[in-house]
C-alpha positions as CSV (number, residue, x, y, z in Angstrom):
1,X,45.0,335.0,-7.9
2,X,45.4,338.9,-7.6
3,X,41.6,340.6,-7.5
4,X,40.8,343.1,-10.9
5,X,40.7,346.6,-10.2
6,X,37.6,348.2,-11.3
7,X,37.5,352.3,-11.1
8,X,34.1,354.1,-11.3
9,X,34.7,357.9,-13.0
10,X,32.1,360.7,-13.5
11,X,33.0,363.9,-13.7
12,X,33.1,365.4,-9.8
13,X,33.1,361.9,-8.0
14,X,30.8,363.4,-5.5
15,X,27.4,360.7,-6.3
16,X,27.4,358.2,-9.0
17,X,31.0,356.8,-8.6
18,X,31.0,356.9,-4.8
19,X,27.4,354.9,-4.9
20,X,28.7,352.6,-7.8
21,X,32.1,351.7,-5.8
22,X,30.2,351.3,-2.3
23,X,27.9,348.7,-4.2
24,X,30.5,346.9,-6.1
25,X,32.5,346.7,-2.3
26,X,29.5,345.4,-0.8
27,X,28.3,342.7,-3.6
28,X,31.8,341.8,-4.6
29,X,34.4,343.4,-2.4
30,X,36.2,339.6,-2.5
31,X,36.6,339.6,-6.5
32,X,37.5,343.1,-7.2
33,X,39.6,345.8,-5.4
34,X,37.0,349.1,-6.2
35,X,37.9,352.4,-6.5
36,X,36.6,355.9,-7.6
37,X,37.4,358.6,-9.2
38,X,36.5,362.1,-10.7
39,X,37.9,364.3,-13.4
40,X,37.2,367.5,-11.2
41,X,37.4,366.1,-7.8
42,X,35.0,368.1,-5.3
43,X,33.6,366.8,-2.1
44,X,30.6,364.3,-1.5
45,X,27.2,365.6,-2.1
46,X,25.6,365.7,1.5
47,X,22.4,364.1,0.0
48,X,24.9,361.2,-1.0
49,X,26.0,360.3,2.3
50,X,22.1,361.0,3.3
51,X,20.8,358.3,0.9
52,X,23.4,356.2,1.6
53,X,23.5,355.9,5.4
54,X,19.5,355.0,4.9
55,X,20.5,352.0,3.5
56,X,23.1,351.7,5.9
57,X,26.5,352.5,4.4
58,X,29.1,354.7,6.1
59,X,30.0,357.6,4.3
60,X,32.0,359.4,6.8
61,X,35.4,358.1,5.6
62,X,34.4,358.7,2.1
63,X,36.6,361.6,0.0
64,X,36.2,362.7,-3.6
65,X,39.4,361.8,-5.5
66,X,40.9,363.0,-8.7
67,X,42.0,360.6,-11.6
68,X,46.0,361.3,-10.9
69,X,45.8,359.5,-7.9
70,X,45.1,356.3,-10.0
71,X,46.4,357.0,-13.6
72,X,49.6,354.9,-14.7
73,X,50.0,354.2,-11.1
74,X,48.3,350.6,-11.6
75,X,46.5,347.7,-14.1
76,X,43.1,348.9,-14.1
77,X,40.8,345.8,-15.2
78,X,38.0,348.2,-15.7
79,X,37.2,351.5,-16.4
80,X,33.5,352.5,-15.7
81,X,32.1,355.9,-16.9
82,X,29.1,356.7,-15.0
83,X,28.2,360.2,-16.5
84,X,28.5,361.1,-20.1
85,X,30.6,363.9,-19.3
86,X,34.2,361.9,-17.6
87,X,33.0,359.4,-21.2
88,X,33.9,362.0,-23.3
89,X,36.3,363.7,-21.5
90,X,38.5,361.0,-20.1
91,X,41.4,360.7,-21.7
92,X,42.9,357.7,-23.3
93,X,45.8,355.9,-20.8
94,X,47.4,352.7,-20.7
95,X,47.0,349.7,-18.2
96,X,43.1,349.7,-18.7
97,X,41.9,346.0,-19.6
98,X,38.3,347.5,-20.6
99,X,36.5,350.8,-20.6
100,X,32.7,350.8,-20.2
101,X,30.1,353.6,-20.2
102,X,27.2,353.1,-17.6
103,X,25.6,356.5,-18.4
104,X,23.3,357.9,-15.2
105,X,21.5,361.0,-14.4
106,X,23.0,363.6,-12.3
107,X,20.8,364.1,-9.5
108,X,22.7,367.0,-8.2
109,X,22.0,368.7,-11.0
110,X,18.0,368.0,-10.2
111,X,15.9,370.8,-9.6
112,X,13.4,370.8,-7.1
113,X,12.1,370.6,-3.3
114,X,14.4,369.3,-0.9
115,X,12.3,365.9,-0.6
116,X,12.3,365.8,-4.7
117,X,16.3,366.4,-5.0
118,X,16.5,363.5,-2.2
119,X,14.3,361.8,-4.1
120,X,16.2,361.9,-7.5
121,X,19.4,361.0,-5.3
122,X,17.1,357.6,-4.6
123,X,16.4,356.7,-7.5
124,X,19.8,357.3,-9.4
125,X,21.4,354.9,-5.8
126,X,18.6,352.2,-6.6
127,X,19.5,352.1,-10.8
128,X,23.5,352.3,-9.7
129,X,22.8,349.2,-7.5
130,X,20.5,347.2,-9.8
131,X,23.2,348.0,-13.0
132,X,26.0,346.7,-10.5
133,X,24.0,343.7,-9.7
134,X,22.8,343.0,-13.4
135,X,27.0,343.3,-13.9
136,X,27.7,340.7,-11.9
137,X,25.6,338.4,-12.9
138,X,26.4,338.7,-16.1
139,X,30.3,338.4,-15.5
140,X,29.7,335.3,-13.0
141,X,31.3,333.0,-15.3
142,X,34.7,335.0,-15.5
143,X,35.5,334.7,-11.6
C-alpha cells in the first residue's frame, strides 16, 4: 500500500514546516512520505537548525522550498498550514485529499535577546512536536 503524502506549508518554510516535517519523518517516516513547503521560499533560519541539532536532528541537508515544486505534480493526502498567513494565502489546487490549519507562532518574528529568540524557537519546536504526536494518535486507527 502506497504511503500518504503529507506537506507542511507556512509562508517562508524556514521554521515551522521544516520542524513539523522533521517530526512527522521521525514519528512516522514508515506511514507517510513528508514534505515541506513555503509560499515565499527563503533559507532556514539558523536558530532552526540550532534548536534542532539540540535535539539531535540534522539540518545540514535541509533547503527551503517553494510550493511549485509540489503543486499538481502529485496526490497530496494532506495539506497542513502551520502559519495563518500560507492558510489564507494558499491557493486552492487539486490532488489534495484534506487541508488542515495547525496555526503556530512565528518565532522569527520574536523580539528579543538572543537567548529569548532561541528560546521562542524552543518552544514553537516543542508545540510542533507535541501537535504531531497528538496527530498521530488520533489518526492511529486509519493506518
Amino acid at each position: 500500500m502506497a504511503k500518504a503524502k503529507v506537506l507542511f506549508l507556512c509562508t517562508r518554510n524556514s521554521v515551522r514546516s521544516q520542524i513539523a516535517e522533521a517530526f512527522l519523518k521521525k514519528y512516522a517516516g514508515d506511514k507517510f512520505e513528508v514534505y515541506s513547503a513555503g509560499l515565499e521560499p527563503g533559507e532556514i533560519h539558523p536558530y532552526t537548525k540550532k534548536v534542532m541539532e539540540e535535539i539531535g536532528f540534522d539540518f545540514s541537508k535541509n533547503r527551503s522550498k517553494g510550493l511549485s515544486e509540489f503543486m499538481g505534480k502529485m496526490h497530496i493526502g494532506f495539506l497542513i498550514t502551520v502559519c495563518s498567513n500560507a492558510e489564507e494565502k494558499c491557493p486552492f489546487f487539486p490532488g489534495i485529499a484534506k487541508r488542515l490549519h495547525w496555526p503556530f507562532e512565528d518565532p522569527a518574528s520574536y523580539e528579543g535577546t538572543e537567548e529569548e529568540k532561541l528560546a521562542k524557537f524552543r518552544e514553537v519546536r516543542d508545540k510542533i512536536d507535541e501537535k504531531i504526536k497528538s496527530w498521530l494518535e488520533e489518526m492511529k486507527d486509519e493506518f
